[in-house]
C-alpha positions in Angstrom: 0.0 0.0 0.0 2.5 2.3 1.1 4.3 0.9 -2.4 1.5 2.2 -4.7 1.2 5.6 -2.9 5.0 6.5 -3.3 4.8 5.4 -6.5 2.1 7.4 -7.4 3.4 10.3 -5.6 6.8 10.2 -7.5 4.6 9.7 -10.9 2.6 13.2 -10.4 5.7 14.7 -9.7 7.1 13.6 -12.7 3.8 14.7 -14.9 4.5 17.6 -17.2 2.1 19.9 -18.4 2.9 21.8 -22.0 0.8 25.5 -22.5 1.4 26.7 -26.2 0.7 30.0 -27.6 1.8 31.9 -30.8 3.9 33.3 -29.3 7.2 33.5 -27.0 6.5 33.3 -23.6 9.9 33.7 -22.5 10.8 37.5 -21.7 14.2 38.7 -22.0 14.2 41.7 -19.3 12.2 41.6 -17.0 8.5 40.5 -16.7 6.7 41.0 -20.1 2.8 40.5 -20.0 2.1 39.3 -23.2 -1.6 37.8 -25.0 -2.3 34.4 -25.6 -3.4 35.9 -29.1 0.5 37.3 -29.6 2.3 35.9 -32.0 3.3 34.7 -36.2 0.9 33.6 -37.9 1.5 31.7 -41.2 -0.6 29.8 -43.5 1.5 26.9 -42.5 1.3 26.3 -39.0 -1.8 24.7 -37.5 -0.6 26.0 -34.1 -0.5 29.7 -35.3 -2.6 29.2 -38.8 -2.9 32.6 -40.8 -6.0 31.8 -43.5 -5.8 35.4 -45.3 -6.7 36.7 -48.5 -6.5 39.3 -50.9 -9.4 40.2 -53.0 -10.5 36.7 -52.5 -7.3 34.7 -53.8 -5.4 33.1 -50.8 -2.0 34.6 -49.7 1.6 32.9 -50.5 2.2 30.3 -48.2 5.5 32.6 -48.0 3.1 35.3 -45.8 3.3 35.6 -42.3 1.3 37.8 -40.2 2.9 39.5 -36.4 0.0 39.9 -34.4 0.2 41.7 -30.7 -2.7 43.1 -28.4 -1.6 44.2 -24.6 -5.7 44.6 -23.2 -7.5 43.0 -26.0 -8.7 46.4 -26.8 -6.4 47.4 -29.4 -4.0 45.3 -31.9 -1.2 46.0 -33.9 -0.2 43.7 -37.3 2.9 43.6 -38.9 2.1 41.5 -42.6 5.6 39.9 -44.2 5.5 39.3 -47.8 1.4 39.2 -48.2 1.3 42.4 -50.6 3.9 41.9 -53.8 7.0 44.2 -53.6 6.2 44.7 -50.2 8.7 42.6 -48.0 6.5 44.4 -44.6 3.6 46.5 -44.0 2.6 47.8 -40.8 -0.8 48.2 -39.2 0.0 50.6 -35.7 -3.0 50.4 -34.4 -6.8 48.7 -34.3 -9.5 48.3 -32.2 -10.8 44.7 -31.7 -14.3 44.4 -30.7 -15.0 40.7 -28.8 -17.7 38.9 -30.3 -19.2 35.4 -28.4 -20.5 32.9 -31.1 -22.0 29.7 -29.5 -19.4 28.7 -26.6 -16.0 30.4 -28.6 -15.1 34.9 -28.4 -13.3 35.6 -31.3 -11.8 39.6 -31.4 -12.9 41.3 -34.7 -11.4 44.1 -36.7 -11.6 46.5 -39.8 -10.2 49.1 -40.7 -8.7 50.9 -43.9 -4.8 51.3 -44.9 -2.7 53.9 -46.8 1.2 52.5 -47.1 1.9 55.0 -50.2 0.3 56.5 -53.6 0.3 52.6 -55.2 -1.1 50.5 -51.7 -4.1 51.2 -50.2 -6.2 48.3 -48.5 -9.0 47.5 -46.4 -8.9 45.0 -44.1 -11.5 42.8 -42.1 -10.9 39.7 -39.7 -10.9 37.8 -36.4 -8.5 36.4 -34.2 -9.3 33.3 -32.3 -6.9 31.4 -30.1 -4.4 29.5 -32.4 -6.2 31.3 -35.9 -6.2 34.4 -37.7 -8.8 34.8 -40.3 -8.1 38.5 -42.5 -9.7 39.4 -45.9 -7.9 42.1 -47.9 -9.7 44.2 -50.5 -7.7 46.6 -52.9 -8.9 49.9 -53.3 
């Protein structure tokens, strides 16, 4: 008896539990609050899965998206390679309005995008945890 209980003291020490997120959890000064939402996003990655696209054709599988929020108020997007000849386009600042459907709250945004006199976008999407849905339209 006292066998078993030892043993299955020593084996729930030993138990490990893994937590991912998009993005890294490991901050390099100090403490660094960060979203479960954080991260780079890429059409590859079912852990971090970017499904964007542009005028309705899917993006490169070359695209990745850097998403942030601090409060879940606000985001910020920094899109690699998902416009052509743009290598990275910035979007400072969004506000994400939560939205419950059935059991799931996904954070929604729009919003509108002038880079220069040849790129300007709008933009429309929802982040879940592990997904980032965006559709681009051309203007």
């Amino acid at each position: 008896m006292r066998l078993k209980l030892v043993m299955a003291l020593l084996a729930l020490g030993m138990a490990t539990v893994t937590f991912t997120s998009c993005g890294d959890d490991t901050p390099d000064n100090g403490l660094e609050l960060t979203s479960y939402l954080d991260g780079n996003y890429t059409p590859t990655d079912d852990t971090c899965l970017l499904s964007a696209t542009i005028n309705g054709e899917k993006v490169s599988e070359k695209a990745s998206v850097t998403f942030q929020t601090k409060n879940l108020q606000t985001g910020y997007m920094v899109l690699n390679n998902v416009f052509e000849g743009y290598s990275s386009v910035e979007i400072k600042e969004f506000t994400l309005v939560q939205e419950t459907e059935g059991e799931s709250v996904r954070l929604t945004f729009t919003g509108t995008q002038q880079i220069d006199k040849t790129l300007r976008f709008s933009y429309s999407g929802y982040v879940v945890y592990g997904k980032l849905y965006i559709e681009f339209n051309m203007e």
